[in-house]
FITI-617325 format. One record per residue (C-alpha): x, y, z. Coordinates in steps of 0.02 Angstrom, whole numbers, plus 50000, padded with zeros to 5 digits. Example, Ala and Ser with C-alpha at 12.3 -4.5 7.8 and 13.67 -1.06 7.14 Angstrom:
2
506154977550390;506844994750357;
! end
This chain:
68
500005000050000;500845017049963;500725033250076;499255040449990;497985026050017;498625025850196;498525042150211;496615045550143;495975029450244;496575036550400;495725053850374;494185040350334;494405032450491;494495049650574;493075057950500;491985041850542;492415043250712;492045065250716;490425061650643;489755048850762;490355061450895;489525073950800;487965062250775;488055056250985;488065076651033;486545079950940;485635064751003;486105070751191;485375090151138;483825083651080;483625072051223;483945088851328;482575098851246;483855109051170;483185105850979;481225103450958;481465083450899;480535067650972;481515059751136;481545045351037;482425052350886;483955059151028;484055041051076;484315035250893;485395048050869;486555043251024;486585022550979;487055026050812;488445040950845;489105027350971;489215012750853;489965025450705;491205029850844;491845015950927;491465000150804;491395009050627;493385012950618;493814993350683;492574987350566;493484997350444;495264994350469;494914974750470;493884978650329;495544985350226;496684974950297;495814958650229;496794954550052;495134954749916;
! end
């Protein structure tokens, strides 16, 4: 693998793991009232910001590491 595919599937990994952050904080501010959105749409929000946080970039890595 040369630098550049290293180099654009890290910022990959990275930017995965920002938006599930991203998607996690606005779960958490509609579950505080803080945006006018069902409770239950702050709790989809916040499973799915976890799992695109912590699983998405292992899933990933193992997912380029494996030889096609």
């Amino acid at each position: 693998m040369n630098e550049d595919t290293a180099k654009t599937r890290w910022m990959v990994i990275q930017a995965v793991r920002w938006t599930g952050m991203g998607l996690f904080l606005l779960g958490l501010l509609i579950y505080a009232d803080k945006i006018e959105l069902p409770k239950i749409a702050g709790y989809i929000f916040m499973g799915v910001g976890l799992l695109d946080a912590l699983f998405m970039p292992s899933v990933l890595a193992r997912m380029w590491k494996t030889p096609l």
